[in-house]
C-alpha positions as CSV (number, residue, x, y, z in Angstrom):
1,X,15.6,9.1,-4.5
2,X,12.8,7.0,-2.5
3,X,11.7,3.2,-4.1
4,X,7.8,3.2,-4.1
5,X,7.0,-0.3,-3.2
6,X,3.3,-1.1,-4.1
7,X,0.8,-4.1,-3.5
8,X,-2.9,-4.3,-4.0
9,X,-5.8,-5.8,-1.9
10,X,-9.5,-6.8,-3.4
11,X,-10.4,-6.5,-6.8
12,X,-11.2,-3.4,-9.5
13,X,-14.2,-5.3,-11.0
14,X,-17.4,-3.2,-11.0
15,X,-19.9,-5.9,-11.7
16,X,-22.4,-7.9,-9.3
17,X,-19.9,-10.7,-9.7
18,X,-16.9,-8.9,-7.9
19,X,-16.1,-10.9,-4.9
20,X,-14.8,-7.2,-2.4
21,X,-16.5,-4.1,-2.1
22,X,-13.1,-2.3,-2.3
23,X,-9.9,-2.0,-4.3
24,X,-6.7,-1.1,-2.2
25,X,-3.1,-0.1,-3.1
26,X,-1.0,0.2,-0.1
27,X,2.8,2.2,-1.0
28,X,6.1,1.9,1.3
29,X,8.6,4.3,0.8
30,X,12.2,4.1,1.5
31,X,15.1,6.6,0.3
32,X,18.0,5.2,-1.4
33,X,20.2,5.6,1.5
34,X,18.1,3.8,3.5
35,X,17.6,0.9,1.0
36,X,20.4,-1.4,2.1
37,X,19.6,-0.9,6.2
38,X,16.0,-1.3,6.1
39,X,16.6,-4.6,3.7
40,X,19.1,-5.8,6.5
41,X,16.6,-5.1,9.0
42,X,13.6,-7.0,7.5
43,X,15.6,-9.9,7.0
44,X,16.5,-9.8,10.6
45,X,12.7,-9.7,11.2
46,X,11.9,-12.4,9.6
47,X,14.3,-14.5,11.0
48,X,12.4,-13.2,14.6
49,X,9.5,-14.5,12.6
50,X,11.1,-17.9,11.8
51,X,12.2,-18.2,15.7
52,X,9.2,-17.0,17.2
53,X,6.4,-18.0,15.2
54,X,8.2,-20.7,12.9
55,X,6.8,-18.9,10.0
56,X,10.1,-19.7,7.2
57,X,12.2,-16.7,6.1
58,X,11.5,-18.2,2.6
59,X,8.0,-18.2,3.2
60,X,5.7,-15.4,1.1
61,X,4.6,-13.1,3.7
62,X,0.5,-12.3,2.7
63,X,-2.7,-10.8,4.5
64,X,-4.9,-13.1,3.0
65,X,-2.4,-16.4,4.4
66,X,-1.6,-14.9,7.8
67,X,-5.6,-14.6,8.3
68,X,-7.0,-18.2,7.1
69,X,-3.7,-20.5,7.2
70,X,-3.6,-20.8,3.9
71,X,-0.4,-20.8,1.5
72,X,3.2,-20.7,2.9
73,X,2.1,-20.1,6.5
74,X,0.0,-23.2,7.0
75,X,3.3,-25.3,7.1
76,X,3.4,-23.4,10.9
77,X,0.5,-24.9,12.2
78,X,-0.4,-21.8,13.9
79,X,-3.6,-20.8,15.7
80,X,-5.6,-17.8,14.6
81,X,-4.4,-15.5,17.4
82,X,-0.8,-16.2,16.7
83,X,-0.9,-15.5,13.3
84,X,-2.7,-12.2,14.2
85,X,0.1,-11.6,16.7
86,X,2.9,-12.0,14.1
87,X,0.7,-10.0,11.4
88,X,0.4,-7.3,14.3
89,X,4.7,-7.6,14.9
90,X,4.7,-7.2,10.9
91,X,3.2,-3.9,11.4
92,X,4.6,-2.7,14.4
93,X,8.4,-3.5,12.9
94,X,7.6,-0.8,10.0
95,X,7.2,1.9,12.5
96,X,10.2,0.8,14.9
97,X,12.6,0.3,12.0
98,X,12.3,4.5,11.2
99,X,12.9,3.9,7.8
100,X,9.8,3.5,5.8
101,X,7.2,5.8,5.1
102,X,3.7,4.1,4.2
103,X,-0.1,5.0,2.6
104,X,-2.8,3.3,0.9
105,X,-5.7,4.3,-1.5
106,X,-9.0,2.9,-0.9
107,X,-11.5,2.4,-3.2
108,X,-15.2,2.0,-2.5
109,X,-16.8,0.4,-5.1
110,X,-20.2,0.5,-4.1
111,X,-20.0,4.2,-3.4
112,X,-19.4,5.2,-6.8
113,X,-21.9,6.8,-9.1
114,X,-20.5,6.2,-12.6
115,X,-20.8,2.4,-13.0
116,X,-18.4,2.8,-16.0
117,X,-15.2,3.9,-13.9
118,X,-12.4,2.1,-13.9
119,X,-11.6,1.5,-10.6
120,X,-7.7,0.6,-11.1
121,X,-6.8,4.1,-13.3
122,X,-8.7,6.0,-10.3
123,X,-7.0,4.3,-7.9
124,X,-3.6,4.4,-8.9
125,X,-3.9,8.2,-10.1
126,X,-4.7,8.7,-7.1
127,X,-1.5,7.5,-6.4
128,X,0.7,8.9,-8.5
129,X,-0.8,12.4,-7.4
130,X,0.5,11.6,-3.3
131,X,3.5,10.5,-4.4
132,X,4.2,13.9,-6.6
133,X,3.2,15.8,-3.4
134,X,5.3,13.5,-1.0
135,X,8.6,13.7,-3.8
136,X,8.0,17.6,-4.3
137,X,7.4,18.0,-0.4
138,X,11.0,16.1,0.5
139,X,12.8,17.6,-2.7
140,X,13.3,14.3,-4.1
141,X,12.6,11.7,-6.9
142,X,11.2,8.5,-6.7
143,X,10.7,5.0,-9.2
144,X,7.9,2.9,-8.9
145,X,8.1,-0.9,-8.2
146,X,5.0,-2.3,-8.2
147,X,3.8,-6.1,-7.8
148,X,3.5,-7.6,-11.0
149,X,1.0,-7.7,-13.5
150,X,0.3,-3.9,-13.9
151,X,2.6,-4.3,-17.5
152,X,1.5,-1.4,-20.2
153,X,-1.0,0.0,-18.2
154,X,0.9,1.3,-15.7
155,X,3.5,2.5,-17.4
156,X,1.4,4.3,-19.9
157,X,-0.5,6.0,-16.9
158,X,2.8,7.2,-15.4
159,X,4.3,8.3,-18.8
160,X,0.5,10.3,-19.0
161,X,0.9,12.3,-15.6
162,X,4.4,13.1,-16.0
163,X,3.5,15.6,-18.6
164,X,0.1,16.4,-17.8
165,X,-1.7,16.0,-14.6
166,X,-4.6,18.7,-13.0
167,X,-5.9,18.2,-9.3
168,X,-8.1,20.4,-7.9
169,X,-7.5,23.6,-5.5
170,X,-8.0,23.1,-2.0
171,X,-9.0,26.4,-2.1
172,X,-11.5,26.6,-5.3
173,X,-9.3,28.6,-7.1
174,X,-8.8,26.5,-10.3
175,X,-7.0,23.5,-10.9
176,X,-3.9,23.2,-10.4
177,X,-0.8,22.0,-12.4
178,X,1.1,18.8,-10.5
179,X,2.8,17.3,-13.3
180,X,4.5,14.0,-11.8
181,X,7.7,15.2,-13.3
182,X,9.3,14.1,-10.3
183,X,8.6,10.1,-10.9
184,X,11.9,8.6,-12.9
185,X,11.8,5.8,-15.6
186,X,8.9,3.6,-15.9
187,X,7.9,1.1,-12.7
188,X,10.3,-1.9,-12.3
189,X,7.8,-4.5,-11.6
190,X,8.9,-7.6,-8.7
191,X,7.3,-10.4,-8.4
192,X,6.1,-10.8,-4.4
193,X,7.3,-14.0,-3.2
194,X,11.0,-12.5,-4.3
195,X,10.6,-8.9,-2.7
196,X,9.8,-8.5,1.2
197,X,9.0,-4.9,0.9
198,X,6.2,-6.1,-1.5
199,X,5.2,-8.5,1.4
200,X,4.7,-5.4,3.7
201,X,2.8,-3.4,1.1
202,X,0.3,-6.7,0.9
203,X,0.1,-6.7,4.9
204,X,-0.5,-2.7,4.5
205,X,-3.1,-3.1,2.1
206,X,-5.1,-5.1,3.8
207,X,-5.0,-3.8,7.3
208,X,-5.8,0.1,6.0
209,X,-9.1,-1.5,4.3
210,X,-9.5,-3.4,7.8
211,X,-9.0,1.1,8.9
212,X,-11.6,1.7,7.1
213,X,-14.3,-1.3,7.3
214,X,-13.4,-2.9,10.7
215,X,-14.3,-6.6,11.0
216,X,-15.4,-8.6,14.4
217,X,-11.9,-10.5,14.0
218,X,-10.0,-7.9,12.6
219,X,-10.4,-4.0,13.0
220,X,-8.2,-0.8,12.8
221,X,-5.5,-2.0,14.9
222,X,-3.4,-3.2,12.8
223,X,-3.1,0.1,10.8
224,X,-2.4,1.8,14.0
225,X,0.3,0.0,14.5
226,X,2.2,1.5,11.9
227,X,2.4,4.7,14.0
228,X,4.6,7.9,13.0
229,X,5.4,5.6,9.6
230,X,2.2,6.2,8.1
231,X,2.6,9.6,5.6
232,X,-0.9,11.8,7.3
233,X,-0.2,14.3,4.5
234,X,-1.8,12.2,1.4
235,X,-5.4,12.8,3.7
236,X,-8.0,15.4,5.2
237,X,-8.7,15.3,8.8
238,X,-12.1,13.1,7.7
239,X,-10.0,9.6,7.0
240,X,-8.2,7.6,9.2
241,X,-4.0,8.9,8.9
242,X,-2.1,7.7,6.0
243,X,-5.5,6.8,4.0
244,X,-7.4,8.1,0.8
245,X,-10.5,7.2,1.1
246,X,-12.5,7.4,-2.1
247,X,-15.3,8.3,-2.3
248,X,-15.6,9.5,0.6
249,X,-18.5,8.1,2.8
250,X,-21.1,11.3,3.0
């Protein structure tokens, strides 16, 4: 069985008031025989974090601190470039440990058409629908542990695809039947400050919309970092590997 850890970036508000353009869900997946090594290992790297960068092992690892020295990583006193460098180490330890497998969901607000979507369902049946073809692809199960505050919703939308779920044929021939029968239980939420894998998800999140929407400071290099970990099945050859974009930009 693989633990889907997720964590968001932006916000799913359609209105002239939203404050991002996009809404993000970044997933790491790690199989249950894996769980215990790759936990062993993060908290080895974030005690290279503590002794390199003097970031605390305690301290909640986010995209949104690491980049303006805000929250637990101001207590370092650490210039913009070295945070960068230990966001980048961040990234680069997901693709060295071997055991996670990672890929986000992008949403483009301002691309969509129907004002009146909900930008969260969309995003996260998107999803759902990659991790049904990533369990179904590797013959295995998987349970959802997403960051808090996703409650009813979420588990009603995952109750709602495991019994019915249509995506459409590469091919044109129809929809097609993917029923995500293969998603156990309903999502164990964490709280991030208590789960490192969580932490990762939040650095993931914001570095694929950084992919996608590069930034003078910032660009795709962070994503890219994440090398052979990133799952390049869940896109089309248009999108950068490992990342739905949606809509796509025409």
């Amino acid at each position: 069985m693989y633990f889907a850890y997720f964590d968001e970036s932006g916000d799913s508000g359609m209105g002239a008031k939203s404050p991002t353009k996009t809404f993000t869900l970044a997933c790491i997946l790690i199989h249950d025989k894996n769980w215990l090594n790759a936990l062993d290992q993060t908290i080895a790297f974030r005690r290279y974090l503590r002794d390199q960068f003097r970031i605390p092992t305690r301290a909640e690892l986010k995209a949104s601190w690491l980049v303006h020295n805000t929250g637990d990583i101001k207590v370092a006193e650490l210039t913009f470039g070295t945070r960068l460098a230990a966001y980048s180490a961040a990234m680069r330890f997901q693709r060295k440990a071997g055991l996670f497998k990672v890929f986000a969901i992008v949403v483009v607000k301002d691309r969509i058409k129907k004002r009146e979507t909900d930008v969260r369902d969309t995003a996260w049946e998107y999803a759902i629908q990659r991790l049904e073809r990533f369990g179904t692809t590797n013959k295995d199960n998987i349970l959802l542990c997403p960051d808090e505050g996703h409650g009813d919703f979420l588990r009603r939308k995952v109750r709602e695809m495991r019994r019915f779920s249509r995506v459409p044929s590469m091919f044109g021939t129809g929809p097609l039947d993917r029923r995500a029968s293969n998603i156990l239980e309903d999502p164990v939420e964490r709280k991030s400050s208590d789960s490192y894998f969580i932490q990762l998800a939040d650095l993931n999140a914001y570095a694929s919309v950084k992919r996608v929407f590069p930034g003078p400071q910032i660009n795709g290099s962070l994503w890219e970092e994440l090398g052979v970990a990133r799952v390049r099945e869940v896109t089309g050859s248009r999108t950068a590997p490992g990342i739905v974009v949606w809509p796509e930009d025409k």
